[in-house]
N, C-alpha and C positions, 0 to 999 in steps of 0.2 A: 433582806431575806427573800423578796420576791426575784429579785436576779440572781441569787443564789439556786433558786428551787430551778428556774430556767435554765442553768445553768449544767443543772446535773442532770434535767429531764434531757439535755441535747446531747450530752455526755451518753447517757444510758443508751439515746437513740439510735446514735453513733456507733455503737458496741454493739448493738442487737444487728446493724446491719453489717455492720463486718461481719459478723458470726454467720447470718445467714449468703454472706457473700460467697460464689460458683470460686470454687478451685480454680489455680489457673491450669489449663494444661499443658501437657509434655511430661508429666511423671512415668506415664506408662503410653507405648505407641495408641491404645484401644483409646483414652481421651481424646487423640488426635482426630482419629478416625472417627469417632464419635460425630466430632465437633463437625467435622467437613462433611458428612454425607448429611448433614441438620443447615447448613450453614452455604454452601458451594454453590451459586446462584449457575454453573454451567452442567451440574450436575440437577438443578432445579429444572433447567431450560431443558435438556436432554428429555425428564419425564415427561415434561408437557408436549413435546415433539412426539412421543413415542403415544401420551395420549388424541393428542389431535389425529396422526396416521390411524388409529384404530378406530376413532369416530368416524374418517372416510372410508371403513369395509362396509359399511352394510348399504350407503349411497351408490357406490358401485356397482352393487346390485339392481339397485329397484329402478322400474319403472319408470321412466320420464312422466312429469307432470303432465296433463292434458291439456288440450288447447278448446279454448273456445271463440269461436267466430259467428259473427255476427252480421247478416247479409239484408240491406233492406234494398228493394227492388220498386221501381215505378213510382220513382216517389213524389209526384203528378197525377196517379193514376189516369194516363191517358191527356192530362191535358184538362182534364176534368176538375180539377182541385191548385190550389196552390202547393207548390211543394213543402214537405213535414220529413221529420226526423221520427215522429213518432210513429211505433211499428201497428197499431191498430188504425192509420189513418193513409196509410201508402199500402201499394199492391199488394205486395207482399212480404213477410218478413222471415228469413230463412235464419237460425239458431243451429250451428253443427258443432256437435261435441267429438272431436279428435282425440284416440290414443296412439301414441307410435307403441311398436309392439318388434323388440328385435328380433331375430330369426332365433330359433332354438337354439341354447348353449349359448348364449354368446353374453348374456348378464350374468350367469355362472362365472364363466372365464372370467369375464371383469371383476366380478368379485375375489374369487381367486387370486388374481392379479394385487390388485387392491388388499388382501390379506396377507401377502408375502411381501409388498411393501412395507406394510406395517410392522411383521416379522424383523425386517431389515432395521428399523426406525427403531425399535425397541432393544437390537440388539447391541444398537449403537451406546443405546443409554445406560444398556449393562456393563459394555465395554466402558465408557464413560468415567463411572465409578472404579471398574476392576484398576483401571489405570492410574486413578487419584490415587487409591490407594497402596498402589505397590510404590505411587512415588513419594508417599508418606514415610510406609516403611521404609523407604532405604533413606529417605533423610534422617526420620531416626535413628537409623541404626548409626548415622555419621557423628548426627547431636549426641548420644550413647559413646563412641569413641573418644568424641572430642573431650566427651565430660571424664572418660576414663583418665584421660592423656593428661589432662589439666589438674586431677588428681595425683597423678603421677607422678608431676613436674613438681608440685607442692612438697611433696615425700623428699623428692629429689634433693630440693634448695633445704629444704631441713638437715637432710644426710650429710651436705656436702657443707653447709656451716657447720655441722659437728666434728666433719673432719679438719677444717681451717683450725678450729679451734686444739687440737689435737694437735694439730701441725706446727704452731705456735706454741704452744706450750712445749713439744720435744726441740722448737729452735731456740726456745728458753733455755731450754738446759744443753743445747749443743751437739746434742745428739741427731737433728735432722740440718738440712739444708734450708736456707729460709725461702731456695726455689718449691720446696711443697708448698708454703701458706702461698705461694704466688698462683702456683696450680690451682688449687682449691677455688682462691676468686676467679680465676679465667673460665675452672667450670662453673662457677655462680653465675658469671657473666653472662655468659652460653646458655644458661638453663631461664635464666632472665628473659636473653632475646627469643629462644623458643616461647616460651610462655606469652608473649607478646603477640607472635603468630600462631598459638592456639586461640587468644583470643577473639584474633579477627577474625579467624577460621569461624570460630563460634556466631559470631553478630553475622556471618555469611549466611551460615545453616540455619540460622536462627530467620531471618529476614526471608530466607527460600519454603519455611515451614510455614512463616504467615503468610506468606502470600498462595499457598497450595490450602490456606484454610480462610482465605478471604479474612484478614487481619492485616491492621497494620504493619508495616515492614518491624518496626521496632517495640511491638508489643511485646511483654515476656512471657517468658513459659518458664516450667515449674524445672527444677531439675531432674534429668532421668534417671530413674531405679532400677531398671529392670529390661532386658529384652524378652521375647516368646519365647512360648516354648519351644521345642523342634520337633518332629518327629522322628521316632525312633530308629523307623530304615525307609528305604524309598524303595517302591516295587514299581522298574520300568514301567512291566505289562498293565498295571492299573493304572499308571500317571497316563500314559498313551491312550489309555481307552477312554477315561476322563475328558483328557485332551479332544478328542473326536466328540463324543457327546456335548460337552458345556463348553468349549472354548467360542465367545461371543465372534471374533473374526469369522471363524468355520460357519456360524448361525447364521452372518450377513449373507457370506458366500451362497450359501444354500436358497436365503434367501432371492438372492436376487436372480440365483437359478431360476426358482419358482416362481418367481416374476415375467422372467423370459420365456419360459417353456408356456405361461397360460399366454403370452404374447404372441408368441408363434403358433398355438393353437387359436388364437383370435385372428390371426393373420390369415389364416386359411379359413377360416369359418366367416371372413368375409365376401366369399366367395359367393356366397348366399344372401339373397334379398331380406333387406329390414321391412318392414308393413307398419303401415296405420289403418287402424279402424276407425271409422264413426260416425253417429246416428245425426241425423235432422230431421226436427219439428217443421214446418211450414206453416207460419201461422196468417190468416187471413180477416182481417177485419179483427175482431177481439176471439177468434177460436183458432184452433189449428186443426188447418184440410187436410194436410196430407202428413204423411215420414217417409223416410228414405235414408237406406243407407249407404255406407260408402267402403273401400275396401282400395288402397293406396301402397305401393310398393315403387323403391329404386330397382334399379337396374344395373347389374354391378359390372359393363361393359369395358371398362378401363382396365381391358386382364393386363397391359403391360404393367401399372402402375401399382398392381397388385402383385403380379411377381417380385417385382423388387421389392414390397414392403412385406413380402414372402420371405426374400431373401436374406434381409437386412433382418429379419426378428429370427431365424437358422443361425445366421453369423454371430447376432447376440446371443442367443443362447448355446454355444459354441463355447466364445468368450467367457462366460460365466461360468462353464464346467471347468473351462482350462484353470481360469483364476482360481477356483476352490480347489483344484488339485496343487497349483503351486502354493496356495498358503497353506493346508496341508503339511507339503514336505518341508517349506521355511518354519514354521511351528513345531514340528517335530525335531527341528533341529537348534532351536530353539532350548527347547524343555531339553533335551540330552545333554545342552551345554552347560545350563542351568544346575541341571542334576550333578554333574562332573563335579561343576565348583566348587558345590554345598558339600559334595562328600570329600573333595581336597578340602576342604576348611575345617570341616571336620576330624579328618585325620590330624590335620597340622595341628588343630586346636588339641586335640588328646596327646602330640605325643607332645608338645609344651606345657601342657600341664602336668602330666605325670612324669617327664624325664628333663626334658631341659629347661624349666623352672627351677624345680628344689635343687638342683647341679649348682644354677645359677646365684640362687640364695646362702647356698654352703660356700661359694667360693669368695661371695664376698662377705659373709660372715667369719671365714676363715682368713682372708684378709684383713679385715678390720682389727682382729686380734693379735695378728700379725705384725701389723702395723704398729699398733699401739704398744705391743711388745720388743719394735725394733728390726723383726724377723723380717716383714719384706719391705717395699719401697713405696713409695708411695703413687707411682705411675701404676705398679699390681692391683693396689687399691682402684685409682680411677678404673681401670680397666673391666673388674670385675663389677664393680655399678656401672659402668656402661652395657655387659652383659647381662647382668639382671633387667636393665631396663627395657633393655632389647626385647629378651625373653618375655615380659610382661604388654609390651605393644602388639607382639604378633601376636598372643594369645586374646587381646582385644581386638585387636583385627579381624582374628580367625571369627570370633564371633559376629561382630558388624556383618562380615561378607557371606556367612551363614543366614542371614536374615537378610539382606538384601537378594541374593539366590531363590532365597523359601516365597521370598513378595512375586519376583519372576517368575518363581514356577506356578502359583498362587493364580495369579493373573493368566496365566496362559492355560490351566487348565478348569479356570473359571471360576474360580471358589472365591468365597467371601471372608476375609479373617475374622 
């Protein structure tokens, strides 16, 4: 009885934690996404980059540490004593506290500097993600086909044993050719070997989606349900503006504009002397005689060495204006293409569904009757299932390539699904 009672408590165990066991995912693209912006250790790394650069803006700015030196003099006093390290017992003992102090504006600039790095750093982290996840959705949108297709092909090998069956039964009685029941298997055959290469297809997409989610190549996922929604129309003039505001590329650009430009005003603002300040005590015997203070400046005589590092920080920030103008028009061209496709896919997608779908369905519903009545032949039959099936691929396609398009425009005009 007591292994019995063990027996059932492990049993119950067992079932509580199934029950509270995580869904797998892949039913809907948003589990995917989920799981990788929680999970994506280059997308982990990216935050940390992007917080370490904002930790060094405010260092940039401040003040160098000061110095303290320590000066003992006479440390004989004359010959008079043995020599000592300790400052009450030699001549004397000078203590000067050192600040460097840079020319005005010029730890602004570096901070400046230093803030538009950081800009850059951050922007990359945005970018980072925007990209995992456009390239999520478009493998689901594939996984989503694939699962359509494979559905398909199932329908298919149903249809087309029904017709074998059909076929044989009219060579029974004489009235067909026993070349249809041959047909029939050759397309069974056929719809066999596709199925076999949807498969692999599958374990492909499938092995590409763990590894964009930090999973084993061969973990499973759930089967897909459902793609996004779309939206309803696309307005150039707002994607383009979007695109300029939030697109993280444009952000780095700019950034590193801004980097250049306080560079190049650092460049010229070295033109002008850095200073140190600082005070000294004098201490004599156990008090201190005297202070004094000090006032310490370079000399910033190397004007050649200066022009060129004049020159070189103009040329960079030159560079950097150009580059954010060419990404820019590659981005803009870009989202245009993007936009194009989604609305070709869209059109395709509507008019197969509402015109060359139910066409496709009546012809081989009217065949099949046909058939079975004598009226047509049996190559009519295949023919109009291979056009039904047509019809039903490209209207899963039209959708796949509608949401891989939406991921592309998504990511380039910066948005988060």
């Amino acid at each position: 009885m007591k292994s019995l009672a063990l027996l059932i408590s492990a049993l119950l165990a067992l079932g509580a934690g199934l029950a509270h066991a995580e869904p797998l995912p892949g039913a809907t693209v948003d589990s995917l996404l989920t799981l990788a912006k929680a999970r994506n250790p280059d997308l982990a790394a990216a935050r940390l980059e992007a917080e370490a650069a904002e930790a060094r803006v405010q260092p940039a700015g401040a003040l160098p540490d000061p110095v303290l030196r320590v000066e003992l003099e006479n440390l004989t006093k004359g010959g008079t004593t043995g020599a000592s390290l300790s400052p009450s017992r030699v001549g004397d003992a000078k203590y000067t506290l050192i600040q460097s102090v840079p020319f005005w504006g010029k730890r602004d600039l570096r901070e400046k500097r230093a803030g538009a790095q950081a800009r850059e750093v951050q922007g990359k982290a945005i970018d980072a993600w925007l990209d995992l996840s456009s390239r999520i959705q478009s493998a689901y949108a594939e996984y989503w086909f694939n699962a359509r297709n494979l559905a398909l092909n199932r329908e298919l090998l149903d249809l087309v044993d029904r017709l074998e069956k059909v076929a044989q039964v009219r060579y029974g009685s004489g009235v067909a050719p026993q070349q249809d029941a041959i047909r029939a298997q050759l397309e069974r055959t056929t719809l066999r070997t596709e199925r076999l290469s949807l498969e692999s297809e599958r374990r492909a997409i499938t092995s590409r989606i763990n590894g964009l989610l930090t999973r084993p190549a061969t973990a499973p996922l759930a089967e897909p349900q459902t793609l996004r929604a779309l939206p309803s129309h696309l307005d150039a003039a707002a994607l383009e503006q979007r695109l300029t505001a939030r697109n993280p590329a444009l952000a780095m650009d700019a950034a590193r504009a801004g980097a250049a430009e306080a560079s190049r005003d650092l460049a010229y603002r070295n033109r002008y002397p850095d200073f140190a300040v600082g005070v000294t005590p004098m201490q004599v015997g156990n008090g201190v005689a005297s202070w004094s203070v000090m006032l310490e400046m370079n000399l910033p005589l190397q004007r050649d060495t200066r022009r060129s590092q004049e020159r070189e920080a103009e040329q960079s920030l030159e560079a950097a204006r150009a580059r954010q103008e060419s990404t820019l028009n590659r981005l803009r061209s870009e989202l245009e293409t993007a936009a194009a496709a989604l609305e070709s896919a869209r059109e395709t997608e509507k008019l197969v569904r509402e015109s060359l779908l139910p066409q496709a369905r009546l012809t081989l519903e009217s065949a099949l009757v046909g058939y079975e009545n004598g009226k047509v032949d049996f190559a009519t039959v295949l023919e109009a299932q291979r056009q039904l099936r047509l019809a039903r691929v490209n209207l899963y396609k039209a959708g796949a390539i509608q949401r891989q398009r939406l991921a592309d425009m998504e990511r380039l005009v910066g948005e988060e699904p």
